[in-house]
N, C-alpha and C positions, 0 to 999 in steps of 0.2 A: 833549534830551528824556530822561526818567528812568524805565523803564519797569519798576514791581516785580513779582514771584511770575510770572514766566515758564513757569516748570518746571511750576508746577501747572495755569494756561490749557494749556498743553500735552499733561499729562496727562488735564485733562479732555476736550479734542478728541479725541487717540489712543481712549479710553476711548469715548466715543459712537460714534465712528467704529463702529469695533468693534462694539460693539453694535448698533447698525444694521444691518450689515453681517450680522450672524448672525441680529437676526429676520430680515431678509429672504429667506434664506437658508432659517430653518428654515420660515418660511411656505410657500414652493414646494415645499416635499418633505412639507410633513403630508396633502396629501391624494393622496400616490401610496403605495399599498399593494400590496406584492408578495413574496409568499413567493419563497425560494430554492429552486431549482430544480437539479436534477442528471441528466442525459443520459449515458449510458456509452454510448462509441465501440461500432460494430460490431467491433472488434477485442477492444475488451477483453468485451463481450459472449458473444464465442465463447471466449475465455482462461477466462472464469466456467464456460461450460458446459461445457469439456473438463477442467477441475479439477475440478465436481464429480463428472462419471464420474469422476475416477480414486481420489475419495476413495469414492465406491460398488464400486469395485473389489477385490479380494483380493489381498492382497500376496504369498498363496501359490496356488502355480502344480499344483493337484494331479494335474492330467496328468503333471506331470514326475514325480511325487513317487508316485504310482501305476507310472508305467513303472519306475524305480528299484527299488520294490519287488519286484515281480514278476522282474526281471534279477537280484537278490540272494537271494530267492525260490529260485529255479531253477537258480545257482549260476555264473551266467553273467554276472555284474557283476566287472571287473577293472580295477586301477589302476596305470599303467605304475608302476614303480619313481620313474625320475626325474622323471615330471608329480606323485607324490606329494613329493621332496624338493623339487622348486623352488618346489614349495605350502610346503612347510613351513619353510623356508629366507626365504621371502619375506614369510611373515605373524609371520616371529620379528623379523627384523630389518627 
């Protein structure tokens, strides 16, 4: 038996196949319609809310910065010797 153009009966089956296979495919999902949806954990929920206190926050502290004053003020702010060299020894090197 002599059996010619193989390769292309072939190609044509794979090819339908195929395509069958994807309308059917695309038919069951054309009529399910659903937007994407996003749920944040209770954890991360609270991460949100305590981040944006801290960006509501003041990064300066003016109680400290009031007491300071008034101690320098009044002549009564002082800075050991050696807590000022190991400041400055540490932030050089």
């Amino acid at each position: 038996m002599y059996v010619n153009n193989v390769s292309s009966s072939a190609n044509l089956y794979s090819s339908n196949l195929a395509a069958t296979r994807y309308a059917n495919s695309a038919s069951s999902v054309r009529g399910v319609r659903k937007s994407d949806e996003f749920t944040p954990s209770a954890e991360a929920q609270s991460f949100s809310e305590m981040l944006n206190k801290l960006k509501n926050t003041s990064d300066v502290r003016q109680d400290k910065i009031n007491a300071l004053q008034a101690q320098i003020a009044a002549g009564q702010y002082s800075v050991p010797a050696e807590t000022l060299a190991a400041s400055l020894l540490t932030n050089r090197f």
